[in-house]
C-alpha angles and dihedrals in degrees: 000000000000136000094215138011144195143173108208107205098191132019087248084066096055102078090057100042088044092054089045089052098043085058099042090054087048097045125092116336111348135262150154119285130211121208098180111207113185112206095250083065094049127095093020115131116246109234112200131056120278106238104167114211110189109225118250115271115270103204103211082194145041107273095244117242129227 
């Protein structure tokens, strides 16, 4: 059981399915990811540069008022 789930296809797909996983573990309640990686996208070189853009904050509760 996961709570999310992805086949990258390509190394240029892995920054952008490893940001979606990493929220999607620390959104909400918790839970386990899956970045699935088949041998034949494995070993290839990335070509761009890595800027990691947190996604925006997905509240799973009301924000509680004072």
């Amino acid at each position: 059981m996961t709570k999310w789930s992805a086949l990258a296809h390509s190394v240029q797909e892995l920054p952008d399915l490893m940001r979606r996983a990493y929220n999607a573990m620390r959104s909400g309640k918790g839970g386990p990811v899956l970045v699935e990686v088949p041998p034949e996208g494995r070993g290839g070189e990335y070509k761009g540069e890595l800027d990691y853009t947190p996604m925006p904050v997905q509240r799973s509760a009301p924000i509680p008022t004072r």
